[in-house]
C-alpha positions as CSV (number, residue, x, y, z in Angstrom):
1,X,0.0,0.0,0.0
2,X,1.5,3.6,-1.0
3,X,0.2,5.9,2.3
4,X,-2.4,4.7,4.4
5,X,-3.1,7.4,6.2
6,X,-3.4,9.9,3.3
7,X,-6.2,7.0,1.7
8,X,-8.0,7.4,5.0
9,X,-7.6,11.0,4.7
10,X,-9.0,11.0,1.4
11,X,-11.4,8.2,2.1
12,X,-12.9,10.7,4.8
13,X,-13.4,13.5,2.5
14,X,-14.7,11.5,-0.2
15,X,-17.3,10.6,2.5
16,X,-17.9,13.7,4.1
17,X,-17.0,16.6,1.4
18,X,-19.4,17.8,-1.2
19,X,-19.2,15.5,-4.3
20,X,-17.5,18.1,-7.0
21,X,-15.0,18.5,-4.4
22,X,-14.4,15.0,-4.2
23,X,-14.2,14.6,-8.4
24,X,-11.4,17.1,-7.7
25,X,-9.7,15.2,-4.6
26,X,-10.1,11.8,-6.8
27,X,-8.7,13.4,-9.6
28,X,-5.4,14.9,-8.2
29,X,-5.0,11.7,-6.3
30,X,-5.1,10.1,-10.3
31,X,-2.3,12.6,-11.1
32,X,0.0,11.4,-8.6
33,X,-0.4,7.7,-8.5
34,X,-1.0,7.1,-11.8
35,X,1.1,8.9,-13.8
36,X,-0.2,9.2,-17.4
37,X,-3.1,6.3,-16.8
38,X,-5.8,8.3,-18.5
39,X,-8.6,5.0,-18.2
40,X,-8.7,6.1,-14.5
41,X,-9.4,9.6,-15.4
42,X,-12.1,8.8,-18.3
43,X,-13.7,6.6,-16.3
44,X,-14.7,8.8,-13.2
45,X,-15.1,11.7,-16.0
46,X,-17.9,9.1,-16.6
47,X,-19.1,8.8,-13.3
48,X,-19.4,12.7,-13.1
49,X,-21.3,12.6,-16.5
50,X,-23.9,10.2,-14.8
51,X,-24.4,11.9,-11.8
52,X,-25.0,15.2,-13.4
53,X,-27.5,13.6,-16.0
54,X,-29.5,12.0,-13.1
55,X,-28.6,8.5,-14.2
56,X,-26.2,7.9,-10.9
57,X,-27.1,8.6,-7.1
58,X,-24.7,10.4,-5.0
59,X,-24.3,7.4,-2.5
60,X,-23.8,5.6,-5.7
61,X,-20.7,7.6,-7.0
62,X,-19.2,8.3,-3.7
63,X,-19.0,4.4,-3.2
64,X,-17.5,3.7,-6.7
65,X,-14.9,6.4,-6.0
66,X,-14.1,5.1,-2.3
67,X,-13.5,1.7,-4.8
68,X,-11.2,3.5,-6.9
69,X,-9.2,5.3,-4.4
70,X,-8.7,2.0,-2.5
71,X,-7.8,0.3,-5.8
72,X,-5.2,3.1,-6.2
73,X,-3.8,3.4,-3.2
74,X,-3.1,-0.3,-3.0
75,X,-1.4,-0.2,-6.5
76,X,-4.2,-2.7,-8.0
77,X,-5.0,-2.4,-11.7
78,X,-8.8,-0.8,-10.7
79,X,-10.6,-0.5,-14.2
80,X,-13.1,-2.7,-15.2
């Protein structure tokens, strides 16, 4: 695992922040684990998509990015 504590940091906010915040926190966490992965990016550019459209709860998204973050922070490959 990279840093525990700043994935339960992050885990926290993701939880607790409001959800364009947490787009931004995921995002940024993308940049610095991932390097030039642009499948992590796309796909939670298509979790914002579907939130915004009405097609996605915020429980729902907030769960999928927790999934990611983990997934990230515990070097696994995380798209599917």
């Amino acid at each position: 695992m990279r840093n525990l504590e700043e994935y339960i940091v992050l885990a926290k906010e993701v939880e607790h922040s409001p959800l364009n915040e947490v787009f931004d926190l995921v995002f940024n966490m993308i940049d610095k684990y991932t390097g030039p992965e642009k499948n992590h990016k796309a796909k939670v550019m298509g979790w914002k998509t579907s939130y915004k459209e009405g097609l996605a709860t915020e429980h729902k998204i907030r769960q999928k990015l927790l999934l990611m973050i983990g997934g990230v922070a515990q070097e696994l490959k995380v798209i599917k």
